[in-house]
Phi, psi and omega in degrees: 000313174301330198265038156249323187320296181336294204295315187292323156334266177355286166342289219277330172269343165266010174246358127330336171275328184286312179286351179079039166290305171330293191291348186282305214294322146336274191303359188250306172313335169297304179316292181310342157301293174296314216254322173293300150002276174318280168299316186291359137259050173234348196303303177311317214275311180287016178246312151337289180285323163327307180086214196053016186081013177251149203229093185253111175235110174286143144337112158339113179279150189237202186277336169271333156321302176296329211259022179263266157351318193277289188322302173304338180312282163350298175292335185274301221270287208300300141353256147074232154303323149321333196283314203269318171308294214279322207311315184273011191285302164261343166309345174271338199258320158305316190304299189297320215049022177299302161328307165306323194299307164315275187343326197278343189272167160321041175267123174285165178295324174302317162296310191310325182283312179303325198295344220254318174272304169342318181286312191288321187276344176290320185304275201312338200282316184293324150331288181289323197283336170262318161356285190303325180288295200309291195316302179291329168327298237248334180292320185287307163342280229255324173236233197241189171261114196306143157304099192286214247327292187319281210295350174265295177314299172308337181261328175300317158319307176306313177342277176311314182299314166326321177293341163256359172282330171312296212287294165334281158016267157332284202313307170322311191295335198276328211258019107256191179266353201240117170318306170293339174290323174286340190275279193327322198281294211300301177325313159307299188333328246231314205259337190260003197248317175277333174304307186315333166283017179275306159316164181236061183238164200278359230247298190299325197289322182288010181269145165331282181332334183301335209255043163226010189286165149359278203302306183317274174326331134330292172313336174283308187299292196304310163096059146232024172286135188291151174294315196297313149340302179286308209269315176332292149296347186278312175300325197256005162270346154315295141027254108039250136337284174294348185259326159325313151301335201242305158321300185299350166283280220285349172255019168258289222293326207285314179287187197260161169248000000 
């Protein structure tokens, strides 16, 4: 069993590396990395700079102001791209009939789907993880140096959420056949995931996203967020995840291909 997982491991990261699925997701997490920084301190001067008689004058931007910038990126943009990756990874391959062709070999349905998110959650880790370097890089340059525990704790929440917006996907990918309809399911989804802590229930506030409201990220950067506060969301979007994962196996084993 491990060694059919590998080999479809494999599989699924060398044809990310042939369709350029890898590299795109690289360089659009690097831009989103990189670009917050960047803007937010170029931002007073173009503001500035506007004529016609208008006059906008910001507060000196600091170093949360950038990683404020990085984040909103992240939370917009980044979901996304994943969403435009993943949508077809098995609705095309039913579509296709690609999917029979593995299956008719020893493959369980179940390996086939985890090797297929494993490869997307390894591209995001490699991703998020050059995000986060260029964004701290380029923040300590350019203002001062993010509090390195907060600016971790935080990238790790994007991780996950992202990783459930991946895992969703994917799942959206298990129950049709047509790559835009799985795209479309995840995105609502996907959209319904960052909203929800917006509400003031106990069920929303424990989801990741929270720990990207205002308040939070203060508390993190000043490092007077309670430990419980932190792991909660971190623990039940793990979670999360694995029950997520484990549906789109069971509802990939149940259809016809």
């Amino acid at each position: 069993m491990g060694k059919i997982f590998w080999a479809l491991l494999k599989k699924e990261l060398l044809e990310q590396w042939r369709t350029y699925r890898l590299l795109i997701a690289v360089v659009v997490f690097l831009i989103l990395g990189i670009s917050g920084p960047i803007i937010t301190k170029l931002t007073p001067d173009l503001l500035s700079n506007l004529g016609q008689g208008i006059t906008i004058i910001l507060p000196p931007q600091t170093a949360k102001d950038a990683l404020n910038s990085y984040l909103k990126n992240m939370l917009q943009l980044a979901p996304l791209a994943f969403i435009l990756l993943a949508m077809g990874c098995v609705a095309d391959e039913r579509s296709r009939g690609t999917a029979v062709t593995t299956l008719t070999k020893p493959v369980p349905r179940a390996i086939f789907v985890l090797a297929k998110f494993c490869a997307y959650e390894l591209t995001l880790i490699l991703s998020i993880t050059l995000s986060a370097a260029s964004t701290y890089y380029y923040t300590s340059l350019l203002f001062s140096a993010l509090p390195l525990g907060a600016f971790c704790i935080l990238n790790l929440a994007l991780l996950l959420l992202l990783s459930i917006s991946l895992v969703f996907t994917i799942l959206a990918s298990t129950c049709f056949r047509n790559a835009i309809a799985a795209g479309g399911l995840a995105f609502v989804g996907t959209i319904a995931l960052l909203l929800l802590p917006n509400f003031s229930s106990a069920i929303t506030q424990a989801l990741p996203s929270v720990l990207f409201n205002a308040d939070r990220v203060s508390q993190l950067l000043a490092g007077s967020a309670a430990l419980l506060d932190i792991l909660k969301p971190l623990l039940i979007g793990t979670g999360l995840v694995a029950v997520l994962a484990s549906l789109a196996c069971f509802i990939f084993q149940q259809q016809e291909l």
